[in-house]
One Martini backbone bead per residue (centre of mass of N, CA, C, O) as a GRO file, in nm:
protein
   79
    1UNK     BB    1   0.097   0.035   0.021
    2UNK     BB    2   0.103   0.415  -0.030
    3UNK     BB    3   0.120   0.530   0.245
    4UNK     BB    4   0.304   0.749   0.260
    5UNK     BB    5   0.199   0.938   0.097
    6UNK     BB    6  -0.080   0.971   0.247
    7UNK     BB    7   0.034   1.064   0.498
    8UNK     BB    8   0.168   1.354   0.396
    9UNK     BB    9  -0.157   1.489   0.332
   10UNK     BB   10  -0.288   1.491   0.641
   11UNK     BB   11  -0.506   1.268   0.628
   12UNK     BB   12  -0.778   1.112   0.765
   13UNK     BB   13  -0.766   0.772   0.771
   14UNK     BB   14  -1.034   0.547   0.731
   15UNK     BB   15  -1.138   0.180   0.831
   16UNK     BB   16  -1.454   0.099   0.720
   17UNK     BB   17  -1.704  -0.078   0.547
   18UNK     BB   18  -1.871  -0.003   0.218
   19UNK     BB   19  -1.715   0.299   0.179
   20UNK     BB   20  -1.640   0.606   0.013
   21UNK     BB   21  -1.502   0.912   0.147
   22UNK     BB   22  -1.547   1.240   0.191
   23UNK     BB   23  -1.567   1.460   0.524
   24UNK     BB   24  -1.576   1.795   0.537
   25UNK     BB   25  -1.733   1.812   0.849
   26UNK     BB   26  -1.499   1.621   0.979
   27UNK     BB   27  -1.229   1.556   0.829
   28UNK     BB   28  -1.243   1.268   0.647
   29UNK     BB   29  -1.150   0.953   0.524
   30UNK     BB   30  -1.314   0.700   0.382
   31UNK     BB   31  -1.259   0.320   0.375
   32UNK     BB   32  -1.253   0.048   0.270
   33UNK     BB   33  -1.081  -0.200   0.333
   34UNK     BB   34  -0.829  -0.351   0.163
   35UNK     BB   35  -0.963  -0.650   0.129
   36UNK     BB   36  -1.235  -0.546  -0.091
   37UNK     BB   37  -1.021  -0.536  -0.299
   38UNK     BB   38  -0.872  -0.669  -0.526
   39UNK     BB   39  -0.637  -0.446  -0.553
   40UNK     BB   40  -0.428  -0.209  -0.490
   41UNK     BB   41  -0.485  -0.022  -0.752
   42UNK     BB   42  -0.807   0.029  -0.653
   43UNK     BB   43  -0.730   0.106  -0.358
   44UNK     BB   44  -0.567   0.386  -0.470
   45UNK     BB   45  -0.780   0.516  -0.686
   46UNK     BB   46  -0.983   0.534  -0.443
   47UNK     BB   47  -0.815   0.721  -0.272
   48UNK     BB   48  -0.722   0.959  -0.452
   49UNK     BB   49  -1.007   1.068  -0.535
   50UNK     BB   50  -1.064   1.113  -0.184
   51UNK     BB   51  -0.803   1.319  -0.168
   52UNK     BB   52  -0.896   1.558  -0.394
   53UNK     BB   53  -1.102   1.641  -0.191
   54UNK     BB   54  -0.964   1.687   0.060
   55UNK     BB   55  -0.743   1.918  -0.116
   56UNK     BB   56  -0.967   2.127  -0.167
   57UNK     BB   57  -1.049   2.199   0.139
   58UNK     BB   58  -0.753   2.336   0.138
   59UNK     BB   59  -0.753   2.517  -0.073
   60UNK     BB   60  -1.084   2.567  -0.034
   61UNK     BB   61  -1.209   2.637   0.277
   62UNK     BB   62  -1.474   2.825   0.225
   63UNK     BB   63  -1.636   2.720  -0.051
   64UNK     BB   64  -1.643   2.894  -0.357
   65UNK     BB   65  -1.667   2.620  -0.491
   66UNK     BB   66  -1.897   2.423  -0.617
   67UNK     BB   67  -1.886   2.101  -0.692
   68UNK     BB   68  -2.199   2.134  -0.861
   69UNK     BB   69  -2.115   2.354  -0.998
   70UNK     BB   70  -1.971   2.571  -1.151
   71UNK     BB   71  -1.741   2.665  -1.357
   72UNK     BB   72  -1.473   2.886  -1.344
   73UNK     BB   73  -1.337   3.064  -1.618
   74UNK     BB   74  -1.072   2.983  -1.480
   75UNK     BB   75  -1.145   2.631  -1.596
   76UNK     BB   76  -1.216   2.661  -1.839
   77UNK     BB   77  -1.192   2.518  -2.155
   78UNK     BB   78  -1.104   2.577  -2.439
   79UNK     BB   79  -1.213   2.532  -2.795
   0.00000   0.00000   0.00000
């Protein structure tokens, strides 16, 4: 498992149940054992998803920018 990069994001990660998920409200990665996963590689795909919304609430911690809403015209894609 790739502990150390994932330890060093400072995110907690706890470990139980049957979904993976970031709690903005809690601050804290929920994922399922690692032994519900196929393979490492399945489990750390799905931690580093839910370690990138970690990330978002550390870059903007105010919420600026809803999740679900639009996003802002500096990140849209130019065609």
């Amino acid at each position: 498992m790739p502990d150390h990069f994932f330890r060093n994001t400072g995110a907690v990660i706890r470990h139980g149940g049957n979904q993976a998920y970031y709690s903005p409200v809690m601050d804290y990665i929920q994922m399922p054992p690692f032994e519900a996963f196929r393979d490492a590689a399945g489990y750390t795909a799905v931690l580093s998803h839910e370690a990138t919304h970690y990330a978002v609430s550390q870059i903007m911690p105010h919420g600026r920018f809803s999740e679900r809403g639009p996003a802002p015209s500096a990140m849209r894609r130019s065609a």
